[in-house]
PyMOL Python script that loads the backbone (N, CA, C, O; Angstrom):
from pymol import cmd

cmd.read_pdbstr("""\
ATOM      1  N   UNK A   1     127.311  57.393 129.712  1.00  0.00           N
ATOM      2  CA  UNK A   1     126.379  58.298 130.329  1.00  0.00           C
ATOM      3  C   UNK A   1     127.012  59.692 130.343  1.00  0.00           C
ATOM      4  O   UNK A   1     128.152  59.857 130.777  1.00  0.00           O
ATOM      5  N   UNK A   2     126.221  60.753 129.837  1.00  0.00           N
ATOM      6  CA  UNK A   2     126.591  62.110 129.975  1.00  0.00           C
ATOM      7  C   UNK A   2     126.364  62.715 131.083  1.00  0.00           C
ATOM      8  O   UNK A   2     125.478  62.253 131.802  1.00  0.00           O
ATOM      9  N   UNK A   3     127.057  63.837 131.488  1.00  0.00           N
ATOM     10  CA  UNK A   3     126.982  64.402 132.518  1.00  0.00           C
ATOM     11  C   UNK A   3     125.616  64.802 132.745  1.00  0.00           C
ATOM     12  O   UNK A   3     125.024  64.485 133.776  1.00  0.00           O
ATOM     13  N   UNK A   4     124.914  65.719 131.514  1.00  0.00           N
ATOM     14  CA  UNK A   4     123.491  65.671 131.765  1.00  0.00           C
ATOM     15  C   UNK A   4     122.287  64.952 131.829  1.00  0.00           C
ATOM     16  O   UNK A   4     121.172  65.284 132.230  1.00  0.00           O
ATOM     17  N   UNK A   5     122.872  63.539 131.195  1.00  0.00           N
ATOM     18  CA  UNK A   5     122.013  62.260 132.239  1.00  0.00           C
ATOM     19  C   UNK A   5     122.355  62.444 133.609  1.00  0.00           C
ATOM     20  O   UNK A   5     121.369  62.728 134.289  1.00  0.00           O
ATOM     21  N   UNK A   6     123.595  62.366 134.341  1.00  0.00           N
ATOM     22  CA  UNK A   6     123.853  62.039 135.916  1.00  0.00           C
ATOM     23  C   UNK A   6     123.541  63.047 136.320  1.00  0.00           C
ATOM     24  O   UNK A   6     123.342  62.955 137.531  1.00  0.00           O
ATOM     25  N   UNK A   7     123.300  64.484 135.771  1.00  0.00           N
ATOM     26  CA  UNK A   7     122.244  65.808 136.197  1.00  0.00           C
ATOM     27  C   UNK A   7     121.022  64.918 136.859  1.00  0.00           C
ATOM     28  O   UNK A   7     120.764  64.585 138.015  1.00  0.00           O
ATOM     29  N   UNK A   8     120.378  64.686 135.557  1.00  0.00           N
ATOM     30  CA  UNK A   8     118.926  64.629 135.725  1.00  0.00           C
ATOM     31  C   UNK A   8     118.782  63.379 136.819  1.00  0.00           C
ATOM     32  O   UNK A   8     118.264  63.505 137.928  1.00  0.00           O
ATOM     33  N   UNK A   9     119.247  62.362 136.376  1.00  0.00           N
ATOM     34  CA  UNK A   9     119.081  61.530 137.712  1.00  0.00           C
ATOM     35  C   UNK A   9     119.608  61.410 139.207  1.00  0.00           C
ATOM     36  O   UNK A   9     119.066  60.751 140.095  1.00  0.00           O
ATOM     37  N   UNK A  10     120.727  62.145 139.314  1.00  0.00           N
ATOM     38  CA  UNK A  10     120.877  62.202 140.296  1.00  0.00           C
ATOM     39  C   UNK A  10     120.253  63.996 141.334  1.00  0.00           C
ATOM     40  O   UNK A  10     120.575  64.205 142.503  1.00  0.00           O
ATOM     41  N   UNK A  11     119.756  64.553 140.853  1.00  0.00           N
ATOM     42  CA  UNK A  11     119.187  65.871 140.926  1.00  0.00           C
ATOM     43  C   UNK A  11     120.487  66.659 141.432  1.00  0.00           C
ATOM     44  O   UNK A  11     120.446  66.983 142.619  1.00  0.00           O
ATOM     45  N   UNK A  12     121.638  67.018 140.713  1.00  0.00           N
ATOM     46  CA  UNK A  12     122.891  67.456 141.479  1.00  0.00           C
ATOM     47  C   UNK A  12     123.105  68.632 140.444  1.00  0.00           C
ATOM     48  O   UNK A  12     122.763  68.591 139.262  1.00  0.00           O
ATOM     49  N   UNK A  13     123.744  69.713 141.099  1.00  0.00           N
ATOM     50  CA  UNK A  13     123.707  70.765 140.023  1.00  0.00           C
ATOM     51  C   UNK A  13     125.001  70.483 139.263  1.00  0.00           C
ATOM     52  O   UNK A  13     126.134  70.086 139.535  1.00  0.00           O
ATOM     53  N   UNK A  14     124.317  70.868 138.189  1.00  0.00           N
ATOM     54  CA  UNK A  14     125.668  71.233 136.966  1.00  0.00           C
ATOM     55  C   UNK A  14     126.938  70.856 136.903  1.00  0.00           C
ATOM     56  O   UNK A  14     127.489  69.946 136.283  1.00  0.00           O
ATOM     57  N   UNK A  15     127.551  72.128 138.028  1.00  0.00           N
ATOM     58  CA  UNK A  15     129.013  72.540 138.070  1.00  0.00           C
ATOM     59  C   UNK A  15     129.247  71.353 138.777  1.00  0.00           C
ATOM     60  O   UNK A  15     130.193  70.822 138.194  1.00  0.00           O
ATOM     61  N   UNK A  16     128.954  70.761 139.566  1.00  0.00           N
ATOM     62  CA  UNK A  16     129.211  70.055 140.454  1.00  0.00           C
ATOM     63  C   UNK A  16     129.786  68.460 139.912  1.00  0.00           C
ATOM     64  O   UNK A  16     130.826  67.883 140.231  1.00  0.00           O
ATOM     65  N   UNK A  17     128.701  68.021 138.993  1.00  0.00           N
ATOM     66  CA  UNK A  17     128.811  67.059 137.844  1.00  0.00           C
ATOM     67  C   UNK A  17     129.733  66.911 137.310  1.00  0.00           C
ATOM     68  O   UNK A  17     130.304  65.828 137.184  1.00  0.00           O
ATOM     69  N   UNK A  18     130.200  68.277 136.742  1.00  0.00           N
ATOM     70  CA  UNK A  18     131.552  68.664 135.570  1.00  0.00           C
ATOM     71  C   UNK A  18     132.697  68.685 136.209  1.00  0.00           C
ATOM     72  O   UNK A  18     133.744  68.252 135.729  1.00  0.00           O
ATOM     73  N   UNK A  19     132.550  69.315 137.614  1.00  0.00           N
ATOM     74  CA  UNK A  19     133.760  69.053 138.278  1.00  0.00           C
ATOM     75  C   UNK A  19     134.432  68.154 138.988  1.00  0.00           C
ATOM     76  O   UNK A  19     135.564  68.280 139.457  1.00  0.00           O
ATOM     77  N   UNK A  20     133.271  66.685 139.101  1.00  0.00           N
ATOM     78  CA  UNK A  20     133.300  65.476 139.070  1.00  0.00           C
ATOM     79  C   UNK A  20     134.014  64.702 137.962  1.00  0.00           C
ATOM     80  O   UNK A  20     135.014  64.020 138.186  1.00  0.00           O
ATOM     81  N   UNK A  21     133.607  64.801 137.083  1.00  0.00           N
ATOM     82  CA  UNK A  21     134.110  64.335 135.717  1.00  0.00           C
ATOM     83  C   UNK A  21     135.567  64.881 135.113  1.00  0.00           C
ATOM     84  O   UNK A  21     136.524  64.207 134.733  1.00  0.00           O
ATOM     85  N   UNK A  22     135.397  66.477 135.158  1.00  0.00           N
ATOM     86  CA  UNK A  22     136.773  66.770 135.231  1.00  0.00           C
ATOM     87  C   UNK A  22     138.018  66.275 135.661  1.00  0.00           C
ATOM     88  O   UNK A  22     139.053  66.041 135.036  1.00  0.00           O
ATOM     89  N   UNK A  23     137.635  66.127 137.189  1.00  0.00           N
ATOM     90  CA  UNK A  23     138.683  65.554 138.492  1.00  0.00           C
ATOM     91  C   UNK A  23     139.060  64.299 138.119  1.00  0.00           C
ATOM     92  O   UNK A  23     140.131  63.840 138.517  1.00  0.00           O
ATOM     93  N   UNK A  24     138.004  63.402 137.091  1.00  0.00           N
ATOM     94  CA  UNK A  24     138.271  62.082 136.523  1.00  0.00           C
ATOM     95  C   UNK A  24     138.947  61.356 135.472  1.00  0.00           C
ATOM     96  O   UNK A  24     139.503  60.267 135.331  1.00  0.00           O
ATOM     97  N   UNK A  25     138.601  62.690 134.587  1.00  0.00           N
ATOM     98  CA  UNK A  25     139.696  63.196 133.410  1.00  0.00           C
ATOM     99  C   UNK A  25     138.280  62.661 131.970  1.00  0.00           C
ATOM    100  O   UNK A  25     138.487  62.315 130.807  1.00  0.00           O
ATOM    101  N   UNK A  26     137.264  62.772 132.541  1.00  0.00           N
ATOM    102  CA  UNK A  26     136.066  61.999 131.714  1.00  0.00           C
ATOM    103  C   UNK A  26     135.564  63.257 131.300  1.00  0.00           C
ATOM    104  O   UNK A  26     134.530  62.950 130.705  1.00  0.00           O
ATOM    105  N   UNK A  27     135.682  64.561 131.257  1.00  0.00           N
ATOM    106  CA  UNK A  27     134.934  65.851 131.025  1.00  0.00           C
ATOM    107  C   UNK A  27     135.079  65.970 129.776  1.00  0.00           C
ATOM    108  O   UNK A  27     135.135  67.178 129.546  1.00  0.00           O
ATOM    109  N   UNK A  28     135.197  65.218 128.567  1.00  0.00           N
ATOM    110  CA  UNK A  28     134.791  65.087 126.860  1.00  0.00           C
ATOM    111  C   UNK A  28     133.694  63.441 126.616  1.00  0.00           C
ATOM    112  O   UNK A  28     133.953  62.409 127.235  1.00  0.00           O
ATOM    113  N   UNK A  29     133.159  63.495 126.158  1.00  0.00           N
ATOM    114  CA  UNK A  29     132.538  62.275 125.385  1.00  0.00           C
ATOM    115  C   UNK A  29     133.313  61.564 124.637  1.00  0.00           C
ATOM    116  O   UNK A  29     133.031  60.438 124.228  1.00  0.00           O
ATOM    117  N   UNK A  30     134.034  61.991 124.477  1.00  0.00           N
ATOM    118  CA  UNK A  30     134.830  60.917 123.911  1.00  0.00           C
ATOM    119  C   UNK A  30     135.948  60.146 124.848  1.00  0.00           C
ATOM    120  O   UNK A  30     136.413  59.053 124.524  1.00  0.00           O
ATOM    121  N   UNK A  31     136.279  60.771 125.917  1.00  0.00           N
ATOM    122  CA  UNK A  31     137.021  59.961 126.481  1.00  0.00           C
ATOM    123  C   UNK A  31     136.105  58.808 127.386  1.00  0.00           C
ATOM    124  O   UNK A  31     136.544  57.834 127.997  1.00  0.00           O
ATOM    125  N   UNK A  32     135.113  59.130 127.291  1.00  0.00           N
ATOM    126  CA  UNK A  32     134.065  58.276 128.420  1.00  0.00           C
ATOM    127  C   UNK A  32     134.249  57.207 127.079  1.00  0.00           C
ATOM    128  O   UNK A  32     134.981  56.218 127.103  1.00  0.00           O
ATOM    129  N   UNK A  33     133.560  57.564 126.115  1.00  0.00           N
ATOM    130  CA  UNK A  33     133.100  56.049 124.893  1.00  0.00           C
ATOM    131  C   UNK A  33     133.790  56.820 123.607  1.00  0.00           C
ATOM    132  O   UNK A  33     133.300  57.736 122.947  1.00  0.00           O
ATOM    133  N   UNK A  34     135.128  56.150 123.438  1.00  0.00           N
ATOM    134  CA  UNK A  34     136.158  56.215 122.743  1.00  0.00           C
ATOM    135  C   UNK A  34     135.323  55.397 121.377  1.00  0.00           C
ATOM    136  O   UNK A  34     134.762  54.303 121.435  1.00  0.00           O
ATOM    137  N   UNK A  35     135.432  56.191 120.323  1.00  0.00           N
ATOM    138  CA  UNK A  35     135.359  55.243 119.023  1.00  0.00           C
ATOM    139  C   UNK A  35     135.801  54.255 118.447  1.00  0.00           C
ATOM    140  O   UNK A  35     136.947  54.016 118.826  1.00  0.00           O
ATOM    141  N   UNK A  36     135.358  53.426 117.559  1.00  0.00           N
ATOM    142  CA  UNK A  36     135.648  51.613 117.904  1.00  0.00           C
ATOM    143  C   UNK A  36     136.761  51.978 116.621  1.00  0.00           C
ATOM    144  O   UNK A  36     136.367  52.782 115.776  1.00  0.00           O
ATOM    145  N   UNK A  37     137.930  51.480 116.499  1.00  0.00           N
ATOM    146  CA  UNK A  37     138.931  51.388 115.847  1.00  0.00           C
ATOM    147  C   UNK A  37     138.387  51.035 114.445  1.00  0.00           C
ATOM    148  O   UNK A  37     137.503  50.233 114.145  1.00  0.00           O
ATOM    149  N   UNK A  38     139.286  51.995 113.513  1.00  0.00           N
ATOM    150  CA  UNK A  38     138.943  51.800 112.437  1.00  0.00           C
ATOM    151  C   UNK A  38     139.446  50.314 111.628  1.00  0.00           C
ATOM    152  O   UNK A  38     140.590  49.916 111.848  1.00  0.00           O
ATOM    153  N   UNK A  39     138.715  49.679 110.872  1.00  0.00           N
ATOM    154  CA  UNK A  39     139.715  48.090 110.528  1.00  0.00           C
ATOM    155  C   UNK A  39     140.407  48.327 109.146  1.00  0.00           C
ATOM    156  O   UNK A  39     139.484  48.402 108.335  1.00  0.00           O
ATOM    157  N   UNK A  40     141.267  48.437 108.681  1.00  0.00           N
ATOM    158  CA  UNK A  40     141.934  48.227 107.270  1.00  0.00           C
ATOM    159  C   UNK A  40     142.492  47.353 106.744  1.00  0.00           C
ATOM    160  O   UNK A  40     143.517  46.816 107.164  1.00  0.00           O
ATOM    161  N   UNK A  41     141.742  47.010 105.486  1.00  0.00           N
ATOM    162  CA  UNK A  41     142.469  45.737 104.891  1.00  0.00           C
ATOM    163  C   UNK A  41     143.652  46.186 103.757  1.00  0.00           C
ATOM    164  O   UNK A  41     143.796  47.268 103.189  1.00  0.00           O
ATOM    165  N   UNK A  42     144.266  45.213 103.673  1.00  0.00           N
ATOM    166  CA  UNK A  42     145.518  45.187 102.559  1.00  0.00           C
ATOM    167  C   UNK A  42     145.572  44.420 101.878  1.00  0.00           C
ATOM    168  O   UNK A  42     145.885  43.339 102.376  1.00  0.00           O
ATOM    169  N   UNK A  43     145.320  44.439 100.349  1.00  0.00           N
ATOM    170  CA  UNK A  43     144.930  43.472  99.324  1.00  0.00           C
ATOM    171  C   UNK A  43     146.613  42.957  99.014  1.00  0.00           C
ATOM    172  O   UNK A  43     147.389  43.893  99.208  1.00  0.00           O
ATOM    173  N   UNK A  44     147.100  42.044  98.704  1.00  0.00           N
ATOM    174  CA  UNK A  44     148.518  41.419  98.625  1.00  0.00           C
ATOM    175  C   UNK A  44     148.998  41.505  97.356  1.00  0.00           C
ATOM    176  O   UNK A  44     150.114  41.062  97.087  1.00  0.00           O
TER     177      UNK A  44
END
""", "prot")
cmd.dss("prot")
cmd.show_as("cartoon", "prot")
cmd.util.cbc("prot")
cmd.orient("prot")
């Protein structure tokens, strides 16, 4: 969930959100939903 989803549903302003998330260490998208590991194979 992005900060500007928990905007809209929770009706809370902005800064307030970010400085929530900040304080959490979640203030990028990517640290909230980290990308799924890349798989590599090795032919023998």
């Amino acid at each position: 969930m992005t900060g500007a989803t928990i905007v809209a549903k929770l009706w809370l302003a902005r800064s307030t959100v970010a400085r929530w998330l900040r304080r959490e260490g979640l203030e990028r998208l990517a640290q909230i939903d980290p990308p799924a590991p890349v798989r590599r194979y090795q032919h023998d």
